[in-house]
C-alpha positions as CSV (number, residue, x, y, z in Angstrom):
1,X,0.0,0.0,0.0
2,X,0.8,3.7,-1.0
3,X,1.7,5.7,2.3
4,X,1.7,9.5,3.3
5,X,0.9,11.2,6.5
6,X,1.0,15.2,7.5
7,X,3.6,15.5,10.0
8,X,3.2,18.6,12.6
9,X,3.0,19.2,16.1
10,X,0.3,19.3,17.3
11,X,-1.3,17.5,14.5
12,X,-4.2,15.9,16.1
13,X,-6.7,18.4,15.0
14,X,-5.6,18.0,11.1
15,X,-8.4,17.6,8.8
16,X,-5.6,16.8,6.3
17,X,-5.8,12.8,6.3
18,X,-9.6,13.2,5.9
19,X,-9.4,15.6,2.6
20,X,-6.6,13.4,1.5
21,X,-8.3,10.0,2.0
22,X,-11.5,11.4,0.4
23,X,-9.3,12.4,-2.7
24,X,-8.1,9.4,-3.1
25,X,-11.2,7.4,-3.0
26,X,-12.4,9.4,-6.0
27,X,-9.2,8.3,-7.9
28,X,-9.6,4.9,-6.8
29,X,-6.4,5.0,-5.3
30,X,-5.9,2.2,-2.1
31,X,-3.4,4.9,-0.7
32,X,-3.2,5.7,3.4
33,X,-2.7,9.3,4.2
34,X,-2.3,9.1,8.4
35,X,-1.3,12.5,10.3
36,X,1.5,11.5,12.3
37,X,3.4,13.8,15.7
38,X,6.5,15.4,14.1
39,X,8.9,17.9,15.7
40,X,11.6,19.8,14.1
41,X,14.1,17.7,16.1
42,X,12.6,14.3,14.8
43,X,11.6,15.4,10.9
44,X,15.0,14.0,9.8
45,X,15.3,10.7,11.6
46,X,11.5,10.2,10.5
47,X,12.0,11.2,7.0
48,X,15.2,9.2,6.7
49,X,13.2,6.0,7.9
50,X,10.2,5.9,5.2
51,X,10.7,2.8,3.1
52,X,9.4,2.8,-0.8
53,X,5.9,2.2,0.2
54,X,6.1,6.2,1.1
55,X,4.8,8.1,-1.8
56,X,4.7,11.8,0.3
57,X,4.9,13.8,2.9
58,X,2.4,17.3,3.6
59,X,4.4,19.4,6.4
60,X,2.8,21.9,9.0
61,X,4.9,24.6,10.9
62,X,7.4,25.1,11.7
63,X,8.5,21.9,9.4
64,X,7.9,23.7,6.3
65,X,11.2,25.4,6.7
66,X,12.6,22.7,8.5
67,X,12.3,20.4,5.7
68,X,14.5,22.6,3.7
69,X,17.6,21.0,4.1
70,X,16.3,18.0,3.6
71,X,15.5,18.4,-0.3
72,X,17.3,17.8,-3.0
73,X,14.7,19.3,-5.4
74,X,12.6,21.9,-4.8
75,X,9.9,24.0,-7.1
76,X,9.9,27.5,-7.9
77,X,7.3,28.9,-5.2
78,X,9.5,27.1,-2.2
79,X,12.3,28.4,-3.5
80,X,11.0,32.5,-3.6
81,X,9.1,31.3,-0.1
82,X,12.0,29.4,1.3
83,X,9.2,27.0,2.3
84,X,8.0,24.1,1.8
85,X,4.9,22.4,2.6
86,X,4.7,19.4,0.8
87,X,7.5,16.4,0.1
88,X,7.6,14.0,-2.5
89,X,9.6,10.7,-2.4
90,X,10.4,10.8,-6.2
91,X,12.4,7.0,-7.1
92,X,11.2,7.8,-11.3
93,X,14.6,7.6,-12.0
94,X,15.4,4.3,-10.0
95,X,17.2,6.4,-7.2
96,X,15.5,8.3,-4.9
97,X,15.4,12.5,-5.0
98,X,13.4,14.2,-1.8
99,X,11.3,16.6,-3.9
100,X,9.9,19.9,-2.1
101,X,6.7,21.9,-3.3
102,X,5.5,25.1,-1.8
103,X,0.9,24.6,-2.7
104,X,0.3,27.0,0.3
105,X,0.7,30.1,-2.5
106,X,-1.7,28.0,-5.1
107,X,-4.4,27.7,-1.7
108,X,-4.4,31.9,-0.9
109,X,-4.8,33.0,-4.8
110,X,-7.8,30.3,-5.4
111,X,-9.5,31.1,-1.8
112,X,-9.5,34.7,-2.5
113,X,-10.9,34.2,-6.1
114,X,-13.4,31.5,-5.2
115,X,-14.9,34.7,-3.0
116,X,-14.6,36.8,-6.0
117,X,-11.9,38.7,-4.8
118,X,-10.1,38.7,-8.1
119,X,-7.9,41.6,-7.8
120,X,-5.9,43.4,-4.8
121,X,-4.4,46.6,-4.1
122,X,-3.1,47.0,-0.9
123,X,-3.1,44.3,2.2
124,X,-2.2,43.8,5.5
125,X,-0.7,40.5,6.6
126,X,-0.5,39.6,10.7
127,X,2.7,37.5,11.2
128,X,6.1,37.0,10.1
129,X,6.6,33.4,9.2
130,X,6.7,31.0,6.7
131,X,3.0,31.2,5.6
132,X,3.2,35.0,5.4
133,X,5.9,34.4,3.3
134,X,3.4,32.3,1.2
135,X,0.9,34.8,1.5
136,X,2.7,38.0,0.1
137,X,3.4,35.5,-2.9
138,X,0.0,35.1,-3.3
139,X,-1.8,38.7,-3.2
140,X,1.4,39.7,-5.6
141,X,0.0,37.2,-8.3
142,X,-3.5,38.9,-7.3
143,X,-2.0,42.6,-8.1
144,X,-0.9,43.6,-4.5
145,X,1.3,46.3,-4.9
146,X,1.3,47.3,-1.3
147,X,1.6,45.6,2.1
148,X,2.0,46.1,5.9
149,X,3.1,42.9,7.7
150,X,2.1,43.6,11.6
151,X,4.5,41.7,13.8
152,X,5.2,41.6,17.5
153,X,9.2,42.0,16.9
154,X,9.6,43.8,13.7
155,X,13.3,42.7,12.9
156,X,12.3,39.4,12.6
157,X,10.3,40.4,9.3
158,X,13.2,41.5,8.1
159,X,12.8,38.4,5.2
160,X,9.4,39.9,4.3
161,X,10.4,43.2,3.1
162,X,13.1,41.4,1.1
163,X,10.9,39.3,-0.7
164,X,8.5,42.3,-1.1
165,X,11.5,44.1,-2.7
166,X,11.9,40.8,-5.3
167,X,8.7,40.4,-6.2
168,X,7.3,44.3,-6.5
169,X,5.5,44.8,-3.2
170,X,6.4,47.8,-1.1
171,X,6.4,45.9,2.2
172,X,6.0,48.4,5.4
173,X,6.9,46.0,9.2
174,X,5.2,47.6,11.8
175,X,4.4,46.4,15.3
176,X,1.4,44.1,15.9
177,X,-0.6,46.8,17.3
178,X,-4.0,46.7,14.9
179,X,-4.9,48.7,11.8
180,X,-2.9,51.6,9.9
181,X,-5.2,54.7,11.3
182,X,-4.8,56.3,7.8
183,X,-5.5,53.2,4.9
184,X,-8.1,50.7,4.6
185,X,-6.6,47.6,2.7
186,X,-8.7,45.6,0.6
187,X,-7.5,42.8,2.7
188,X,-6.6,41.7,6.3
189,X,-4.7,38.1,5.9
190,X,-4.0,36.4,9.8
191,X,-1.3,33.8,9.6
192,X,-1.6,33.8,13.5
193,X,-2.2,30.0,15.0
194,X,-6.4,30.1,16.0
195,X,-4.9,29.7,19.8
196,X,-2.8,32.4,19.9
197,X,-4.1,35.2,21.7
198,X,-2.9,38.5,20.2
199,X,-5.7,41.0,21.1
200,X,-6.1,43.1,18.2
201,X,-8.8,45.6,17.6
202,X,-9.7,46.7,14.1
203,X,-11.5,49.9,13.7
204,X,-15.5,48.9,12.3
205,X,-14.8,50.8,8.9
206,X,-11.7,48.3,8.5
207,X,-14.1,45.3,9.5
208,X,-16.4,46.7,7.3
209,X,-14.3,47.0,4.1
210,X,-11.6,44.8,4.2
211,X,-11.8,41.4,3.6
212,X,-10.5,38.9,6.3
213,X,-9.0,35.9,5.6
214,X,-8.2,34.1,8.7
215,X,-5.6,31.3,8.1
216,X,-6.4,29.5,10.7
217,X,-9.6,27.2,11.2
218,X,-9.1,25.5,14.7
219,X,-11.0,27.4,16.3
220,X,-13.6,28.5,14.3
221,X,-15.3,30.9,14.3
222,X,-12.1,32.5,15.8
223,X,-12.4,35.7,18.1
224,X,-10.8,37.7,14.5
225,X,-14.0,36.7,12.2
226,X,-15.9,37.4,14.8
227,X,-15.3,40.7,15.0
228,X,-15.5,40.7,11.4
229,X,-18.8,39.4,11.2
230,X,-20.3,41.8,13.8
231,X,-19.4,44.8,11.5
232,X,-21.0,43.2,8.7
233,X,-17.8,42.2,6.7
234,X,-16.2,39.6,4.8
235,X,-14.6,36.4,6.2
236,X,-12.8,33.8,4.5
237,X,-11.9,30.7,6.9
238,X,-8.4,28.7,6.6
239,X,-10.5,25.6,5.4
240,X,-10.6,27.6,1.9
241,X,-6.9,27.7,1.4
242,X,-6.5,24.6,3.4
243,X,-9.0,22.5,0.8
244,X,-6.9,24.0,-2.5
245,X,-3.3,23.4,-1.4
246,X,-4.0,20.0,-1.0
247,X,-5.5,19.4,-4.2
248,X,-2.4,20.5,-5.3
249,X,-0.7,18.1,-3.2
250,X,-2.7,15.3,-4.5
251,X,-1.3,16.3,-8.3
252,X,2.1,16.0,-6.5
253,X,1.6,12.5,-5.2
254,X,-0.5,11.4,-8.1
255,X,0.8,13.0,-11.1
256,X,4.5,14.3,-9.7
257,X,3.8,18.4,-10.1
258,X,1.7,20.9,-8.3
259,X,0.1,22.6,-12.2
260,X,-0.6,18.7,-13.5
261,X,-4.3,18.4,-13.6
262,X,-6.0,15.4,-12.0
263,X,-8.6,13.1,-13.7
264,X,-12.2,14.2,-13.2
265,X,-10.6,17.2,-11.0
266,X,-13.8,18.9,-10.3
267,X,-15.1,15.3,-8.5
268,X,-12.4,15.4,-6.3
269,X,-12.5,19.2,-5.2
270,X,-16.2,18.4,-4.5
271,X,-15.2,15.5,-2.7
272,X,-12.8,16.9,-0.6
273,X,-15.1,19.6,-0.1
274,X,-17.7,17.3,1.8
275,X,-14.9,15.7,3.5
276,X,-13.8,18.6,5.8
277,X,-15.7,19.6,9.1
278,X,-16.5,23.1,9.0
């Protein structure tokens, strides 16, 4: 039998194995997808130890960068990200070459335009890490010209404003203290974990206007959408982006490359759809 598993910790919440294993029922694929307790301290050993029944591997934080050093291989997006989210055991060749994909940029750009947000101007992301990372990728390819990344220690987003500088987005770092009194973005994108507290109060006409898109689902509603909802504005949970990057996951374990279209693709999506708890 075919393996994978989404490593993480914690991991137990994941509604990965259940979007996976619905996936692959529509294929008729007899593959296991298990989610499986992985620290960064333990990713290489485990990794190391996968016999050829592994096919792949879909990695949570903080494993996405992590897994870096790891790879022998990796795609485009995880190289501008320098993340990773997904692993392929690739053995085409009759060797064996760890593969790394970045899908978490493909899952912000179809989440937004499954809402009908088609275009963006100017954003504000909450967080500094790796999914940020993925995120300022993502409202680029949507026309982002503009973004303020709110952190609680501002040096640390020093990365950010780097990669705003290579891919065309002015990037202002400012502290994690709520809204810019003077813009209102067309977008508010948390990358903060759903248990994090951080205590941030948007003003009603930022509520009101911006769309949210709150990366995380576990708990949802979280106290962000919310507030969101009370003013009347738009919310787009984590399951959104969560659903899309791992249909592109499943083209990497299935078909070897995040773009390669599945068979009877719209089946699956539906599928996968159902699968996951909302």
């Amino acid at each position: 039998m075919t393996r994978l598993a989404v490593l993480g910790s914690p991991i137990a919440h994941s509604q990965s194995p259940a979007l996976h294993a619905a996936a692959y029922a529509v294929l008729g694929l007899d593959w296991r997808y298990d989610a499986v307790d992985v620290t960064g301290a333990t990713l290489a050993p485990f990794v190391a130890s996968r016999d050829d029944s592994w096919r792949g591997l879909s990695l949570t934080m903080p494993l996405k960068r992590d897994v870096l050093p790891l790879l022998q291989a990796t795609d485009a997006t995880a190289d501008l990200t320098a993340a990773a989210n997904t692993l392929l055991f690739d053995r085409a060749d009759g060797g064996l070459t760890l593969r790394g994909f970045n899908t978490d940029v493909y899952g912000v750009t179809e989440a937004f335009r499954d809402a009908g947000v088609a275009t963006l101007d100017r954003v504000q992301i909450l967080g500094g890490g790796a999914t940020a990372a993925s995120v300022l990728v993502a409202v680029r390819a949507l026309g982002a010209t503009r973004a303020l990344v709110s952190v609680r220690t501002p040096a640390k987003a020093a990365d950010l404003a780097a990669l705003g500088a290579r891919i065309g987005v002015e990037v202002t770092v400012g502290p994690f203290d709520g809204d810019d009194d003077e813009a209102v973005p067309d977008a508010v994108v948390s990358t903060i974990p759903g248990h994090a507290a951080h205590g941030l109060a948007f003003a009603e006409r930022v509520r009101a206007s911006s769309v949210l898109f709150d990366v995380a689902y576990d708990p949802w509603p979280s106290p962000l959408a919310l507030s969101w909802t009370d003013a009347g504005g738009t919310v787009l949970s984590g399951l959104e982006m969560l659903v899309h990057q791992a249909l592109a996951q499943v083209r990497v374990f299935v078909n070897g490359a995040p773009d390669a279209t599945l068979p009877g693709e719209a089946d699956v999506l539906a599928a996968m759809r159902a699968a996951i708890t909302r």
